[in-house]
C-alpha positions as CSV (number, residue, x, y, z in Angstrom):
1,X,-105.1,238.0,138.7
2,X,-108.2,237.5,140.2
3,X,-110.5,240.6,140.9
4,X,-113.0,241.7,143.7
5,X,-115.2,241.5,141.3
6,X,-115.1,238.0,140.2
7,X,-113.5,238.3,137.3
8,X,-110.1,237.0,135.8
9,X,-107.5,239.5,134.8
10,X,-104.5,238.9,132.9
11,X,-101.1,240.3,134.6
12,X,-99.5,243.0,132.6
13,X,-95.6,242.0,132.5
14,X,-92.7,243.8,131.5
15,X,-91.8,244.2,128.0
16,X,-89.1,240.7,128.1
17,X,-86.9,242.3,126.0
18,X,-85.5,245.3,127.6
19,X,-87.5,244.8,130.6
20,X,-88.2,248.4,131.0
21,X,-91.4,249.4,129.7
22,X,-94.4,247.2,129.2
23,X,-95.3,245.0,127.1
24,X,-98.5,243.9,124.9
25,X,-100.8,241.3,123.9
26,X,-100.5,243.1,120.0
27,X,-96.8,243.4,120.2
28,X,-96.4,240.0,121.4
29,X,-95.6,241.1,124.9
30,X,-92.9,243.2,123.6
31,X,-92.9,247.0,124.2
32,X,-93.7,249.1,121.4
33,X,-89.8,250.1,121.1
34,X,-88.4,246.6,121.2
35,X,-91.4,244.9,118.5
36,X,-89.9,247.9,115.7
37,X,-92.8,251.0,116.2
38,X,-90.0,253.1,117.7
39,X,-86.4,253.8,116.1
40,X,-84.7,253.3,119.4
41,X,-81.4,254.3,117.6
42,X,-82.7,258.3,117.2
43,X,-82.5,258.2,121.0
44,X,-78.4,258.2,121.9
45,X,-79.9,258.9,125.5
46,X,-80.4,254.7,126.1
47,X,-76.7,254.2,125.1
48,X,-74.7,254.3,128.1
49,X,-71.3,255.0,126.8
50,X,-73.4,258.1,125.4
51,X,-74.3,259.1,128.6
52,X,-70.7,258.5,130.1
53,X,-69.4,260.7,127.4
54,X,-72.3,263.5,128.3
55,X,-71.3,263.1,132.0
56,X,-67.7,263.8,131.3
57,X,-68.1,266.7,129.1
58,X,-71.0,268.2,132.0
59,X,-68.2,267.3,135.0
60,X,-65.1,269.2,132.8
61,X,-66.9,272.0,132.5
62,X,-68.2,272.6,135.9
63,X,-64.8,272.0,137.1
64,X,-63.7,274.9,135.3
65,X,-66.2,276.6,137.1
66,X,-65.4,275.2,140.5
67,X,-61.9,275.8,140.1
68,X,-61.6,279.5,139.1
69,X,-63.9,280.3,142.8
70,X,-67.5,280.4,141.5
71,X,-69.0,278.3,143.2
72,X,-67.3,279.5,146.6
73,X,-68.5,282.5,145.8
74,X,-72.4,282.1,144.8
75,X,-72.3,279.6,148.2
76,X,-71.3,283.2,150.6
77,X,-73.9,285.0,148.4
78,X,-76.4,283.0,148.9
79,X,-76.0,282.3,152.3
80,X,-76.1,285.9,152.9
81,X,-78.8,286.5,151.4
82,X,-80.9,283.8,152.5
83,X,-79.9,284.1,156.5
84,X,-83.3,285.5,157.8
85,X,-82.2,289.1,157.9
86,X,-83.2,290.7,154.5
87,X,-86.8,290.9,152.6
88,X,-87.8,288.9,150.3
89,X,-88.0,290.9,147.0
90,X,-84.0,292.6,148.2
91,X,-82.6,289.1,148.3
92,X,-83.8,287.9,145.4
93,X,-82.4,290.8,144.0
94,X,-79.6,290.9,145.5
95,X,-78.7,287.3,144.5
96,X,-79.8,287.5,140.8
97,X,-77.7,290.6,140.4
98,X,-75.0,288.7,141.9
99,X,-74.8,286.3,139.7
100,X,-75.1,287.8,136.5
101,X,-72.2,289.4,137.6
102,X,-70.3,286.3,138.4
103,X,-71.7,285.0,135.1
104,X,-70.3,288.0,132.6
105,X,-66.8,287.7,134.7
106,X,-66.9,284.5,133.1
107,X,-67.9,285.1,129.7
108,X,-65.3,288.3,129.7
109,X,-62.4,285.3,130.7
110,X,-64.0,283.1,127.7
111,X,-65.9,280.6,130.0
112,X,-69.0,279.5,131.2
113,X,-70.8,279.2,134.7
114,X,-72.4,276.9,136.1
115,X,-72.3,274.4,139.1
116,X,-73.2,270.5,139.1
117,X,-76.9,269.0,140.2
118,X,-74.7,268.1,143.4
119,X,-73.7,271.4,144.6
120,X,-76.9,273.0,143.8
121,X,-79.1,271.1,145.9
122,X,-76.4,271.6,148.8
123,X,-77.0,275.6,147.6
124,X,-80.8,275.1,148.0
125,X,-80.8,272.9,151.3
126,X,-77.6,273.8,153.0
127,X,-77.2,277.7,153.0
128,X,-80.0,279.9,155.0
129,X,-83.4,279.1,155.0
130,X,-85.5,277.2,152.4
131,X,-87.6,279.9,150.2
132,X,-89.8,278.9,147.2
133,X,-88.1,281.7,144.8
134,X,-84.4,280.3,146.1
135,X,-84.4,277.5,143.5
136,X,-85.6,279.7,140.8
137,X,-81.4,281.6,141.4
138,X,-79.8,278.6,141.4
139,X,-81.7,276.0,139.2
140,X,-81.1,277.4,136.2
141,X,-76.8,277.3,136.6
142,X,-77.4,273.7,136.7
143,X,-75.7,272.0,133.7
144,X,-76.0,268.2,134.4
145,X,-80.0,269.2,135.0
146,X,-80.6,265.5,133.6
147,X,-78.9,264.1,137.2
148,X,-81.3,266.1,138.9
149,X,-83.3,263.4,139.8
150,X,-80.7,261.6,141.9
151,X,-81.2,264.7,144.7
152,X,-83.7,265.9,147.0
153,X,-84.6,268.8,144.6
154,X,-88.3,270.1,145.1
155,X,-90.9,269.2,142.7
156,X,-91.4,272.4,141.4
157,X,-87.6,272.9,140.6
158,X,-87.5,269.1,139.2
159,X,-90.7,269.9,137.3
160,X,-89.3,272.8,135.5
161,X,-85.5,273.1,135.6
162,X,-84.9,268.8,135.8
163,X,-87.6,267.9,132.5
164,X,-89.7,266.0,135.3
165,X,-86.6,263.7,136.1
166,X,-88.0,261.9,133.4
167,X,-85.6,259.6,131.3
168,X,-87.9,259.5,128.0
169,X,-87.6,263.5,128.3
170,X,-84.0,263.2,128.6
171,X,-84.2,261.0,126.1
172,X,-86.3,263.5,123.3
173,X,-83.8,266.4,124.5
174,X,-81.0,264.7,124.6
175,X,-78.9,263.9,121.5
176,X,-75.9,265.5,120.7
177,X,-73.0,266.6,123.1
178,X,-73.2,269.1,124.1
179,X,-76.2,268.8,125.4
180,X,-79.4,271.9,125.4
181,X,-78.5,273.9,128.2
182,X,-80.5,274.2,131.4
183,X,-83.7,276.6,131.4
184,X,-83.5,280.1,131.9
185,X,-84.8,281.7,135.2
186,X,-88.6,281.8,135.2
187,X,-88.7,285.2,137.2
């Protein structure tokens, strides 16, 4: 590639390989993984029947969860509480009271809470108005958090509850099913 400057610069290409990351000169335009300096077999992450299996176990789970009302009911909670009409320090307590409610009615019937990346950005964007605290209720009852990154979450909720959206992240965190669970509210 030829520079402003003058000068002639070598393209940087794709690791041939896997075609993923890129590739080097030293590793004779491998990527690091692909030329033997990574053990791409401690990451279970890359394998996609893996991630199929992680998917399935994430998707029965939350349809437990969907299925005994949850999810119905955090949707009119929220929605209440995020109409317009209260302050902002009530609501917030309103909803996190709420939901640890709904959470030990769960763990007193031997399950678990929590909703899919899916419904919780419908949660954030579709009931009452956007407010930065919002995701900080509904984030962490994500369980798939590592499909975060295929919706219109915010930054800061990506950033913290979603590992960046980041598929090396995913791919460190990531190794056994079930999976770590999703963070725990920041506030």
């Amino acid at each position: 590639m030829l520079l402003r400057s003058g000068k002639f610069k070598e393209l940087i290409a794709k690791c041939y390989v896997c075609n993923e990351f890129y590739g080097n000169k030293k590793y004779k335009y491998k990527c690091s993984a692909c030329y033997g300096g990574v053990n791409m077999h401690s990451y279970p992450w890359r394998d996609e029947v893996f991630r199929n299996r992680v998917n399935e176990w994430a998707g029965k789970k939350i349809t437990i969860s969907n299925v005994a009302g949850g999810l119905r009911t955090l949707k009119q909670i929220v929605r209440r509480a995020y109409d317009g009409t209260q302050g902002r320090l009530y609501r917030f307590a309103i909803c996190k009271d709420l939901i640890t409610k709904i959470q030990q009615h769960y763990k007193e019937h031997e399950m678990e809470f929590y909703i899919s990346a899916k419904d919780g950005e419908e949660l954030l964007k579709r009931t009452g108005q956007e407010y930065p605290e919002k995701f900080h209720l509904i984030c962490p009852l994500v369980l798939d958090w590592w499909n975060m990154k295929n919706y219109s979450y915010s930054a800061a909720a990506l950033c913290y509850y979603g590992h960046f959206g980041d598929e090396m992240a995913f791919c460190q965190k990531i190794k056994s099913i079930p999976p770590p669970p999703p963070h725990e509210c920041m506030i």
